[in-house]
N, CA, C and O atoms as CSV, one atom per row, in Angstrom:
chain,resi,resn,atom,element,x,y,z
A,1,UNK,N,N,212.162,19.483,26.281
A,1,UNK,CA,C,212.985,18.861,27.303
A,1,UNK,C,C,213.453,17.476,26.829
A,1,UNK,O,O,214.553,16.988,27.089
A,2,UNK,N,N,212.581,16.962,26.174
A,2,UNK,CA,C,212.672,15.031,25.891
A,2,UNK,C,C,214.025,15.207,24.767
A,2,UNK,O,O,214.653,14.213,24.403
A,3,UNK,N,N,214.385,16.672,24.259
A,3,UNK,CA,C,215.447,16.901,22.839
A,3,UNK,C,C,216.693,17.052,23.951
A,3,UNK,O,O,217.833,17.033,23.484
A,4,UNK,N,N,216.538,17.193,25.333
A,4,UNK,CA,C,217.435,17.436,25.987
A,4,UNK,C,C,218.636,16.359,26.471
A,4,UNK,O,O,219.862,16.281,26.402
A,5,UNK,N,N,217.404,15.506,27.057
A,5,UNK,CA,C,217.707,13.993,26.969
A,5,UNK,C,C,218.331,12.993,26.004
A,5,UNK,O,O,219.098,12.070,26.279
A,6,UNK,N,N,217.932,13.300,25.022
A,6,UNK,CA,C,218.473,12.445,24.150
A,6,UNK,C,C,219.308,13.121,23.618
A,6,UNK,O,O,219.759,12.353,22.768
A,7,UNK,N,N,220.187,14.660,23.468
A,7,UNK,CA,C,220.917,14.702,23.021
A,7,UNK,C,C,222.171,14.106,24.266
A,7,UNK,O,O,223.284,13.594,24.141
A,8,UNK,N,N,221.538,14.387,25.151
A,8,UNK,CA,C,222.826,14.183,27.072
A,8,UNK,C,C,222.821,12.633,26.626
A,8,UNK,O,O,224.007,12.325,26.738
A,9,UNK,N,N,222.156,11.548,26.201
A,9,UNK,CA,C,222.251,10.143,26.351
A,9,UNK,C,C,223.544,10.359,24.820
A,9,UNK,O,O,224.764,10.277,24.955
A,10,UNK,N,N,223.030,10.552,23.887
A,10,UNK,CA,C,223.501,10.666,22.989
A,10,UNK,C,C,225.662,11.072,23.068
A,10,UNK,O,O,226.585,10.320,22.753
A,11,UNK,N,N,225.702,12.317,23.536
A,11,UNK,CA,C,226.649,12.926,23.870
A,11,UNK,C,C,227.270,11.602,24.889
A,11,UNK,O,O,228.332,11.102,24.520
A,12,UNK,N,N,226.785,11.198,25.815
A,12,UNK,CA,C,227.429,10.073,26.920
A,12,UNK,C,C,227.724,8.910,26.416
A,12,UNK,O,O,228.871,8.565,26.702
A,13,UNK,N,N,227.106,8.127,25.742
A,13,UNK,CA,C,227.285,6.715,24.577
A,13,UNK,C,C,228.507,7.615,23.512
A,13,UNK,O,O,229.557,6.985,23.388
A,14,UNK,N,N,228.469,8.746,22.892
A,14,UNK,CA,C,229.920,9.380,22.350
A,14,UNK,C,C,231.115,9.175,22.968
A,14,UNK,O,O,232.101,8.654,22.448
A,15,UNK,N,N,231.003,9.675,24.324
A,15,UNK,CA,C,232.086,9.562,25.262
A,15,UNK,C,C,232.435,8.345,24.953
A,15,UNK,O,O,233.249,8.020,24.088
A,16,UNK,N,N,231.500,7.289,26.028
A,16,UNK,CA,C,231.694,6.310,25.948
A,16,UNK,C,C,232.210,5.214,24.967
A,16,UNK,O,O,232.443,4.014,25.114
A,17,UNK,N,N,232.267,5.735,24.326
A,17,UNK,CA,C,232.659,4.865,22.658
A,17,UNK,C,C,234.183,5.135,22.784
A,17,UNK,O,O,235.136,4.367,22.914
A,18,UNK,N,N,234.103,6.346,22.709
A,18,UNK,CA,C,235.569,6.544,22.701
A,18,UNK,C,C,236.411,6.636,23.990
A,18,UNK,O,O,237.640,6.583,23.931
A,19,UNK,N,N,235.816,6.760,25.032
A,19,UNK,CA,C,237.174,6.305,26.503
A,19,UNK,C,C,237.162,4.744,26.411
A,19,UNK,O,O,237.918,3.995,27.030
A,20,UNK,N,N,236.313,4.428,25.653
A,20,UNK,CA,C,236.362,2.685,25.730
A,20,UNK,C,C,237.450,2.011,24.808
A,20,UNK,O,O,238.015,0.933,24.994
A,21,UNK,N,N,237.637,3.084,23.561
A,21,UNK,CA,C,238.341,2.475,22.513
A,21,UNK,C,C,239.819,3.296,23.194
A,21,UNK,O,O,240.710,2.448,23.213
A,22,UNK,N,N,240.153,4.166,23.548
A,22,UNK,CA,C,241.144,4.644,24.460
A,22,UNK,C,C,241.625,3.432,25.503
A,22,UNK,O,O,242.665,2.789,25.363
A,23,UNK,N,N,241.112,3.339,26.069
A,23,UNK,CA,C,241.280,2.330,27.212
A,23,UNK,C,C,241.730,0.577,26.794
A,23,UNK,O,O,242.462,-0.207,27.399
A,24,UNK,N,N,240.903,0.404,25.452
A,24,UNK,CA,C,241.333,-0.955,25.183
A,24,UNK,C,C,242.975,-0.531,24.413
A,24,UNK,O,O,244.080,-1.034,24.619
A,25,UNK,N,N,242.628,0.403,23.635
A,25,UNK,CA,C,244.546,0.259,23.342
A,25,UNK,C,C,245.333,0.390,24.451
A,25,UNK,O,O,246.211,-0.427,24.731
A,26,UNK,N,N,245.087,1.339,25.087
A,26,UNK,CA,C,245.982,1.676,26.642
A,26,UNK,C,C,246.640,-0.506,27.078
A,26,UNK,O,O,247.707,-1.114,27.158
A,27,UNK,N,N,245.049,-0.837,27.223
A,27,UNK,CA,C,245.490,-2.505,27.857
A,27,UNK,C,C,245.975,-3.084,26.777
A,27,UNK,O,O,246.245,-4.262,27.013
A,28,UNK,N,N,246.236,-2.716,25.531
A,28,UNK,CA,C,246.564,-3.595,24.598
A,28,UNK,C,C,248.632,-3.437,24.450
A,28,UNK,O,O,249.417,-4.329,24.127
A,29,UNK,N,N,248.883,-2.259,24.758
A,29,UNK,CA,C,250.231,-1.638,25.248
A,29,UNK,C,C,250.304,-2.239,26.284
A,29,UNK,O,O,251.323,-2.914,26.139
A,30,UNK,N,N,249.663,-2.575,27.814
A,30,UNK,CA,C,250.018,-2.958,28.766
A,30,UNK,C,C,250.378,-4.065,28.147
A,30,UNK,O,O,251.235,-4.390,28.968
A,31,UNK,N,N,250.405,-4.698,27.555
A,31,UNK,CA,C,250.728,-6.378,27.373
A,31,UNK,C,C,252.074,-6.387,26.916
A,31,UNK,O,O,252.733,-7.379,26.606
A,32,UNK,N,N,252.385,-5.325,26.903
A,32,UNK,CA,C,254.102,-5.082,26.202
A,32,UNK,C,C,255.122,-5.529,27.364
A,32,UNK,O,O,256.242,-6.030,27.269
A,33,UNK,N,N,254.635,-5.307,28.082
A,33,UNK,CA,C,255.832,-4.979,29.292
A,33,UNK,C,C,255.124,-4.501,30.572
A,33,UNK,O,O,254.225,-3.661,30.540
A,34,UNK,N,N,255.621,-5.139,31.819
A,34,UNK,CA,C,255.446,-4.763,33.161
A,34,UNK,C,C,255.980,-3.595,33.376
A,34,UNK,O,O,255.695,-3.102,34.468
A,35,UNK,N,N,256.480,-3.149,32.873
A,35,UNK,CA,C,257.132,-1.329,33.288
A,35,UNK,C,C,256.279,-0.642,32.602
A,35,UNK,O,O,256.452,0.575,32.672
A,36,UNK,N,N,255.492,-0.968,32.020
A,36,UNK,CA,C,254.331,-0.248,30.680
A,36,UNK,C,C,253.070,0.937,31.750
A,36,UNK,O,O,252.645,2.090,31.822
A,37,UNK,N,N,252.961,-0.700,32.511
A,37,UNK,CA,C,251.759,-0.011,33.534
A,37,UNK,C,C,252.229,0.997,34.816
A,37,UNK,O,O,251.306,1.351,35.550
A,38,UNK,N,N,253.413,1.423,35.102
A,38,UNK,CA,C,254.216,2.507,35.621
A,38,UNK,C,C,253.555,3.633,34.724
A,38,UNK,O,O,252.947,4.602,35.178
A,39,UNK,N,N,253.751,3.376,33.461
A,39,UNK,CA,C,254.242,5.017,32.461
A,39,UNK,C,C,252.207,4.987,32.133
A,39,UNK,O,O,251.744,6.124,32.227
A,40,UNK,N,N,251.561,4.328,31.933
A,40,UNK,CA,C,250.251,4.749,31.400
A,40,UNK,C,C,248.781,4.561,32.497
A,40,UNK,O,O,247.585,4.745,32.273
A,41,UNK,N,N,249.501,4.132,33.686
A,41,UNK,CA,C,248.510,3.354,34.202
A,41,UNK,C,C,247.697,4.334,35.084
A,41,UNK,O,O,246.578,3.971,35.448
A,42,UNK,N,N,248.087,5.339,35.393
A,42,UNK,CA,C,247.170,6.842,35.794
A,42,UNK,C,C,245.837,7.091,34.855
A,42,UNK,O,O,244.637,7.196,35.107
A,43,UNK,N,N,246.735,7.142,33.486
A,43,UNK,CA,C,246.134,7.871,32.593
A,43,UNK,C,C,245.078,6.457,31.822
A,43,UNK,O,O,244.292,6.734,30.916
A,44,UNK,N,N,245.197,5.285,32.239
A,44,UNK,CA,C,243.795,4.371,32.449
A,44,UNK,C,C,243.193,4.516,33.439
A,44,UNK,O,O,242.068,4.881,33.097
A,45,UNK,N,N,243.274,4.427,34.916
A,45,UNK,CA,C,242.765,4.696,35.125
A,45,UNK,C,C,241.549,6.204,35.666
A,45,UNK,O,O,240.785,6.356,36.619
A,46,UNK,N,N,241.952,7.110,34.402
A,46,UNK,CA,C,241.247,8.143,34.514
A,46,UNK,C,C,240.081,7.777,33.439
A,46,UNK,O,O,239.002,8.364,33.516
A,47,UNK,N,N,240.347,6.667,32.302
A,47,UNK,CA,C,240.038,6.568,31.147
A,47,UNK,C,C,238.331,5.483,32.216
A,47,UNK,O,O,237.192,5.232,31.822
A,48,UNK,N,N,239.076,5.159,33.620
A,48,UNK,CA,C,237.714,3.877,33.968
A,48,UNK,C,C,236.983,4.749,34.514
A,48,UNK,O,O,235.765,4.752,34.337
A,49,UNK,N,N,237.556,5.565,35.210
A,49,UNK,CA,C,236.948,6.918,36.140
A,49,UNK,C,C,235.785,7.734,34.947
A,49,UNK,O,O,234.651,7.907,35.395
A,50,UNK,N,N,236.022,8.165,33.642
A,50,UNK,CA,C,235.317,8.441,32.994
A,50,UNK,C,C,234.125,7.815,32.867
A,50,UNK,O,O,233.078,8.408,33.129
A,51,UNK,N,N,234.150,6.688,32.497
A,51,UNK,CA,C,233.192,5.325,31.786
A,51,UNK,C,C,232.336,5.284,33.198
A,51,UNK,O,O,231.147,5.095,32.942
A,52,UNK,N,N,232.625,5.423,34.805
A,52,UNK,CA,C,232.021,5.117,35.857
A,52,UNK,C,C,231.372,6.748,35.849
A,52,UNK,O,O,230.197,6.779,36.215
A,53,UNK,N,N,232.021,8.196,35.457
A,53,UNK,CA,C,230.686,8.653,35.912
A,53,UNK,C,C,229.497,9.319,34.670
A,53,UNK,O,O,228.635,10.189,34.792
A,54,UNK,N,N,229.958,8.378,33.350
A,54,UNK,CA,C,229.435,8.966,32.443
A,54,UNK,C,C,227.955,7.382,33.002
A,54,UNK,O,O,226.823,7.411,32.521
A,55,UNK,N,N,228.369,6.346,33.927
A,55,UNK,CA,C,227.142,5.326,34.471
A,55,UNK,C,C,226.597,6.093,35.602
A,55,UNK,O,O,225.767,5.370,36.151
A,56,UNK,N,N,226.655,6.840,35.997
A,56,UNK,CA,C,226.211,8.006,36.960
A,56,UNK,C,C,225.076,8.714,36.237
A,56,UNK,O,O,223.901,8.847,36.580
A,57,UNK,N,N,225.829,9.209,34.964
A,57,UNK,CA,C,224.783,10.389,34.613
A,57,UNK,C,C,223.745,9.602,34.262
A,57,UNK,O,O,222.604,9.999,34.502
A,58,UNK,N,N,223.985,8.208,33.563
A,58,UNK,CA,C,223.010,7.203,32.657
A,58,UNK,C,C,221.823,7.367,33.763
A,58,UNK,O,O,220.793,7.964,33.449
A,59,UNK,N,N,222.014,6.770,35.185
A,59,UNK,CA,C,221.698,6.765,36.194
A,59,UNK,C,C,220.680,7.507,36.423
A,59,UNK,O,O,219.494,7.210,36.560
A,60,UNK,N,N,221.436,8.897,36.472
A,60,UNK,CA,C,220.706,10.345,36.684
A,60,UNK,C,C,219.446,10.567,35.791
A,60,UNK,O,O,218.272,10.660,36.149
A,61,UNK,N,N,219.904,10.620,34.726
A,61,UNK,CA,C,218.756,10.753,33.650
A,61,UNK,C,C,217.834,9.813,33.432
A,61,UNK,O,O,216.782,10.150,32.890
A,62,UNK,N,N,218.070,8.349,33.841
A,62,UNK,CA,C,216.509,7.631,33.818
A,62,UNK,C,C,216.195,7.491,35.374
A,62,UNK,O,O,215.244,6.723,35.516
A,63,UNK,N,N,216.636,7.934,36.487
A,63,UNK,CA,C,215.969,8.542,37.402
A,63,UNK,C,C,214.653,9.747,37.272
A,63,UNK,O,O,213.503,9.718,37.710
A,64,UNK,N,N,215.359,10.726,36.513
A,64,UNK,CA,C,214.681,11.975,36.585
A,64,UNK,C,C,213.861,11.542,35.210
A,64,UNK,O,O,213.189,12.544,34.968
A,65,UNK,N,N,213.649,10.803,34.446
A,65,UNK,CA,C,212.697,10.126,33.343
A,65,UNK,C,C,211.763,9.856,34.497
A,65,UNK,O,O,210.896,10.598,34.957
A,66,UNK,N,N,212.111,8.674,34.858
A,66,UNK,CA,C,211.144,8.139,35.699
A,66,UNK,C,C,210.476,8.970,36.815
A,66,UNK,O,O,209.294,8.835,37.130
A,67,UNK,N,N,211.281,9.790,37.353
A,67,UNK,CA,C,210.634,10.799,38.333
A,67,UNK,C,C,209.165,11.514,37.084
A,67,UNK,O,O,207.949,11.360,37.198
A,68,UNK,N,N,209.828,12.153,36.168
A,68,UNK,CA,C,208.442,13.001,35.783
A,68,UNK,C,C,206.993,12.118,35.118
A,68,UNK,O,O,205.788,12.368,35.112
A,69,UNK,N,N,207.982,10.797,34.503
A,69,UNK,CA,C,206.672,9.853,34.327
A,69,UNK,C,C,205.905,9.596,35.292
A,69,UNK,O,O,204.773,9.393,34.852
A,70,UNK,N,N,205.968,9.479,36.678
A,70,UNK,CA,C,205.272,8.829,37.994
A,70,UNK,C,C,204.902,10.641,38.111
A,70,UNK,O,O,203.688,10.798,38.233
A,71,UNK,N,N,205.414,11.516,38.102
A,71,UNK,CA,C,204.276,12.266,38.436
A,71,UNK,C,C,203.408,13.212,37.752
A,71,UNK,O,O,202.535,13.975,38.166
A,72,UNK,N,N,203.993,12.899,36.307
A,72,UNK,CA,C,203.457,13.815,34.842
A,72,UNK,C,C,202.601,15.443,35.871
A,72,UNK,O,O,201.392,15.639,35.994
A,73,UNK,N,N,203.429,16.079,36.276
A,73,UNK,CA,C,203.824,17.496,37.026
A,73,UNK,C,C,204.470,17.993,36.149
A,73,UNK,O,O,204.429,19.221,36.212
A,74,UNK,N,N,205.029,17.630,35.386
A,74,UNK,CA,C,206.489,18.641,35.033
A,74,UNK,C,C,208.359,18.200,36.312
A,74,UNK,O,O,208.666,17.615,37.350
A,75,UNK,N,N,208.951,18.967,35.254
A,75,UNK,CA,C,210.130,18.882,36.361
A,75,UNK,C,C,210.364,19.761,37.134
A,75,UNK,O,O,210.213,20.942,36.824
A,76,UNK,N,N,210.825,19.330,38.423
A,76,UNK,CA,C,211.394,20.979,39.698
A,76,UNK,C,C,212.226,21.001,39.109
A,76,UNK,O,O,212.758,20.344,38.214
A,77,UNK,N,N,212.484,22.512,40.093
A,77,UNK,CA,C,213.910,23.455,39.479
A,77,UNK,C,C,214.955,22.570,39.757
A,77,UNK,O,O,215.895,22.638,38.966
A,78,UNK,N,N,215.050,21.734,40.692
A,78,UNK,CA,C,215.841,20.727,41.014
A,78,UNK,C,C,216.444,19.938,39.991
A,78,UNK,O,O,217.640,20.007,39.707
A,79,UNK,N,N,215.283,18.883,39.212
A,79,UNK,CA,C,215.456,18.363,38.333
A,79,UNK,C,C,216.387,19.251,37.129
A,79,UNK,O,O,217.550,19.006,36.807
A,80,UNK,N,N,215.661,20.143,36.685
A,80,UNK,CA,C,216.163,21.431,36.148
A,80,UNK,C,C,217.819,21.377,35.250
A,80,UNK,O,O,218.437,21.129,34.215
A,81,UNK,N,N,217.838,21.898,36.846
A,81,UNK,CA,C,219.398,22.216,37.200
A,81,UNK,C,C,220.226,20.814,37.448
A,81,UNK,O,O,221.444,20.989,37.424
A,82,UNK,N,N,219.761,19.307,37.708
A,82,UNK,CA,C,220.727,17.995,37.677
A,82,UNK,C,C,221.046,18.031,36.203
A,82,UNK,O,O,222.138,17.651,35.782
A,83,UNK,N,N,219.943,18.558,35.301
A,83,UNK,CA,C,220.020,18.354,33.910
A,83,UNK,C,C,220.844,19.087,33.379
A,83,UNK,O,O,221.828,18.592,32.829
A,84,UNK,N,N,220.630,20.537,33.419
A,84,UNK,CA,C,221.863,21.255,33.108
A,84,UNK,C,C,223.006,20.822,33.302
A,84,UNK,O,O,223.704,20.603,32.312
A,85,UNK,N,N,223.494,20.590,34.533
A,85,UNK,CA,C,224.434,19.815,34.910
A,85,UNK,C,C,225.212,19.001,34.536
A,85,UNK,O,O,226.438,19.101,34.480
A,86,UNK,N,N,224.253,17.745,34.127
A,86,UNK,CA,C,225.040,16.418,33.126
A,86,UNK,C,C,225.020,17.215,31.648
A,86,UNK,O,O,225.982,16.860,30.966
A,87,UNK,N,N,224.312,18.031,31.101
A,87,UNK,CA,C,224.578,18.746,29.782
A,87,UNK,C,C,225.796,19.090,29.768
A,87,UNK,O,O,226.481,18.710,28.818
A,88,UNK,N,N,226.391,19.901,30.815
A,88,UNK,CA,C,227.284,20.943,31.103
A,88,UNK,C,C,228.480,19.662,30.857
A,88,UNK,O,O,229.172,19.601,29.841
A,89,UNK,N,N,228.556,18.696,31.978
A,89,UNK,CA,C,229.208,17.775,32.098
A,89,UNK,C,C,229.385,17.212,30.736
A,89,UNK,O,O,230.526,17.549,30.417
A,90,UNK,N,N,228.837,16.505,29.725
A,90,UNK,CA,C,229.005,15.700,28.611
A,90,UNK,C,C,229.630,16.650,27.519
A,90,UNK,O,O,230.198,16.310,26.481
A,91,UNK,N,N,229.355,18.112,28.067
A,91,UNK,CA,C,230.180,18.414,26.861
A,91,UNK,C,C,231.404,19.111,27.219
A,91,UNK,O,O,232.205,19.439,26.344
């Protein structure tokens, strides 16, 4: 499970690298021109929308860290399946 995690953190800091380097050229074009942010400015802000829920999953996953450390149980099917989830999601 712990190979699970770190590949989902892994895969999300990927993203993140790159909607970040996306996004700074995007603002680096905005500086061209006030009509700039008409033609690209959706498609930034989908680029912030990314970066906010790839801080979600960050979220998620040292939640559910911390959940199985406090009760060294194992994880519910619950947990489980949030995990699958952000897997599913990052890639």
């Amino acid at each position: 499970m712990k190979d699970y995690f770190s590949e989902a953190i892994k895969n999300i800091r990927n993203d993140r690298a790159v909607t970040t380097k996306l996004l700074i050229e995007i603002m680096d074009y905005l500086k061209g021109s006030e009509t700039r942010h008409q033609e690209v400015g959706t498609t930034a802000a989908k680029y912030v929308e990314t970066l906010q829920r790839s801080n979600e999953q960050l979220v998620k996953l040292v939640a559910l860290l911390q959940k199985d450390g406090a009760t060294k149980q194992g994880l519910t099917d619950e947990d489980k399946s949030e995990i699958f989830d952000l897997l599913k999601e990052a890639n």
